[in-house]
C-alpha atoms as an extended CHARMM CRD file, in Angstrom:
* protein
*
        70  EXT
         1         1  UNK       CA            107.7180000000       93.1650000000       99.9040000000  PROA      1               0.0000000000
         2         2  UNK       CA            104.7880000000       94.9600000000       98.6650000000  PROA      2               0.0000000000
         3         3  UNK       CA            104.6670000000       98.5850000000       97.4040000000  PROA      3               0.0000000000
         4         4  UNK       CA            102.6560000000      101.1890000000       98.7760000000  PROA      4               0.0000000000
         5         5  UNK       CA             99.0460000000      100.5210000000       98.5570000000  PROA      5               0.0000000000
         6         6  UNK       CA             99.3160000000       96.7860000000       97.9350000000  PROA      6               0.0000000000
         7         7  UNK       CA             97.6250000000       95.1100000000      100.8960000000  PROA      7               0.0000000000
         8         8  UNK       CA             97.5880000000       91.7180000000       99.2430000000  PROA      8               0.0000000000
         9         9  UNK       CA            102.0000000000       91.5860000000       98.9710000000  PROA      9               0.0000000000
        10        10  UNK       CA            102.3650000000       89.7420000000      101.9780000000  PROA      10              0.0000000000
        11        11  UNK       CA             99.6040000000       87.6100000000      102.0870000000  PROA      11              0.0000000000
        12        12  UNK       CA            100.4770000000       84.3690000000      100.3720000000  PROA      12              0.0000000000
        13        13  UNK       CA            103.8590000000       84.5290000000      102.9040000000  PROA      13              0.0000000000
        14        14  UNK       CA            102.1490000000       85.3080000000      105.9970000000  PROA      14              0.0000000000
        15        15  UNK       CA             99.2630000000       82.4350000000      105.1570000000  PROA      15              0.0000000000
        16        16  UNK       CA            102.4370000000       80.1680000000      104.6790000000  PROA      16              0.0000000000
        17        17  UNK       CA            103.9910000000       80.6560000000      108.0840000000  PROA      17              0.0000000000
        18        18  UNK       CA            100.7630000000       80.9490000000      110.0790000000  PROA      18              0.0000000000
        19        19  UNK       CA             99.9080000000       76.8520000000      108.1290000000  PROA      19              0.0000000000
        20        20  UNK       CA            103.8090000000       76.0710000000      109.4030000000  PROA      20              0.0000000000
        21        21  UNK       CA            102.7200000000       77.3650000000      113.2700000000  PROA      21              0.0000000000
        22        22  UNK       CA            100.0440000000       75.5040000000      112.9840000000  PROA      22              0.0000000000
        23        23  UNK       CA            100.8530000000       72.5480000000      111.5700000000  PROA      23              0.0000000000
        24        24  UNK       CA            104.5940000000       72.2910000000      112.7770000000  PROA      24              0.0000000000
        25        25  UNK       CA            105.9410000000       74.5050000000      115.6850000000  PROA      25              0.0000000000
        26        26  UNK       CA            103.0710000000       74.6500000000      117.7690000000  PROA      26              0.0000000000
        27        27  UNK       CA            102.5780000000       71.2170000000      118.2460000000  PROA      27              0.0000000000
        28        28  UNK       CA            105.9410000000       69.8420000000      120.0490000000  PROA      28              0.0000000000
        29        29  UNK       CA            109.0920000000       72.2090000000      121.4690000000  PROA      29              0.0000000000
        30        30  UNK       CA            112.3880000000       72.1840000000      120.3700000000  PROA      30              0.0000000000
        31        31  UNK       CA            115.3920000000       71.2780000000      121.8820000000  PROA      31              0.0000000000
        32        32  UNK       CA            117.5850000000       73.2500000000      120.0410000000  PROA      32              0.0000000000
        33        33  UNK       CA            116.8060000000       76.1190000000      117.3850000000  PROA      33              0.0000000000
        34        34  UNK       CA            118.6950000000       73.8020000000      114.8970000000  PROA      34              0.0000000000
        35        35  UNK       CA            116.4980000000       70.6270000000      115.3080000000  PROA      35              0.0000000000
        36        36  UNK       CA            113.5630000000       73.2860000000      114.6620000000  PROA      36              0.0000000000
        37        37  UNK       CA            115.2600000000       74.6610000000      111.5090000000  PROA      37              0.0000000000
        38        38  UNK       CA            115.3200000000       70.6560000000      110.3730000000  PROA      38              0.0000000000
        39        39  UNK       CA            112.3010000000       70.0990000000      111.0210000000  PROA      39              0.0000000000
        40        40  UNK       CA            110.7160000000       73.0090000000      108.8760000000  PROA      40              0.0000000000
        41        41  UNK       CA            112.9200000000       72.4980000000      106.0390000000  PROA      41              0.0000000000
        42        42  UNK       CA            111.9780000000       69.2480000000      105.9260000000  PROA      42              0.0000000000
        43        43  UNK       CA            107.7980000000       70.2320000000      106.0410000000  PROA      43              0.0000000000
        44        44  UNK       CA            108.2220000000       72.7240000000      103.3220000000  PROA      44              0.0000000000
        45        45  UNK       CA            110.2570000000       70.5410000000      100.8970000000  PROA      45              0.0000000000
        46        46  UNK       CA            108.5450000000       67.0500000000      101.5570000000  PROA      46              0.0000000000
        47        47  UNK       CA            105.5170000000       68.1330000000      102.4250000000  PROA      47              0.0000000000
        48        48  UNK       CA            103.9220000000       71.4060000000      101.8300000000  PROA      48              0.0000000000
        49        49  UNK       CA            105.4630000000       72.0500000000       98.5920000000  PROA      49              0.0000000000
        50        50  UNK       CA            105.1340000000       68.5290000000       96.8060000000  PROA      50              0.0000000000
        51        51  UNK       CA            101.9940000000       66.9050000000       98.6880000000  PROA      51              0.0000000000
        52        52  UNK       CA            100.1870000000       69.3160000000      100.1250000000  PROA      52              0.0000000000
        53        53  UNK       CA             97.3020000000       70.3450000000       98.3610000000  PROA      53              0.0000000000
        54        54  UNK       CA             96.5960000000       73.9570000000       97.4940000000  PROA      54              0.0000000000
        55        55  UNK       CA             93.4950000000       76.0940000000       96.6830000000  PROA      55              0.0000000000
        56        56  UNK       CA             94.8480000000       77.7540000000       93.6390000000  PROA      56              0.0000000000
        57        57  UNK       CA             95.6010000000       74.3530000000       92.2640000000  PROA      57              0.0000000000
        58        58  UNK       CA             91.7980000000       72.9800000000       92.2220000000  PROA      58              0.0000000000
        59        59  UNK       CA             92.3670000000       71.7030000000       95.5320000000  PROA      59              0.0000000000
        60        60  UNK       CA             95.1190000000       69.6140000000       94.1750000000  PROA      60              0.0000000000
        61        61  UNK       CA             98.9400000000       68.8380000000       95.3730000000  PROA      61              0.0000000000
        62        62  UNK       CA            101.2950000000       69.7830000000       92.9670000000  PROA      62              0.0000000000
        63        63  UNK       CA            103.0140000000       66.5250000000       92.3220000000  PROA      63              0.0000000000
        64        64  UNK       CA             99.2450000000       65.7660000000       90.9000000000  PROA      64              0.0000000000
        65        65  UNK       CA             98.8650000000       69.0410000000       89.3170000000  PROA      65              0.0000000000
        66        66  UNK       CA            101.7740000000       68.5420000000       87.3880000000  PROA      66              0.0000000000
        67        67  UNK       CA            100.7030000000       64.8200000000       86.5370000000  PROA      67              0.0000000000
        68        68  UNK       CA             97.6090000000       65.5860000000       85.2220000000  PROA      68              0.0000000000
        69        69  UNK       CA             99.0570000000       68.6560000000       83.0370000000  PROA      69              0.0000000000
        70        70  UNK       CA            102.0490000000       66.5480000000       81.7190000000  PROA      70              0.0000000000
């Protein structure tokens, strides 16, 4: 993703999937890769994206964010 000499490309991904180990996978197993697929669509698009709060926001979740701009 990141050309050559650009350490910082991958960063903001790779923070993102080590939160959803964390958070998510890590915690329970999965029956089936599908139910695990479910279950980390569902964390990205109703929770980290619209609630959880992020540094480059103030410390703020977006849904606020966007309130308080608005």
């Amino acid at each position: 993703m990141s050309g050559k000499g650009n350490c910082y490309g991958n960063a903001a991904v790779e923070t993102l999937f080590k939160t959803i180990k964390a958070e998510l996978i890590w915690r329970q197993s999965w029956p089936t890769r599908r139910a695990a697929e479910l279950a980390i669509f569902e964390y990205i698009n109703g929770f980290c994206n619209p609630r959880r709060r992020h540094s480059a926001l103030g410390w703020k979740s977006p849904v606020a964010f966007e309130r308080k701009v608005a």
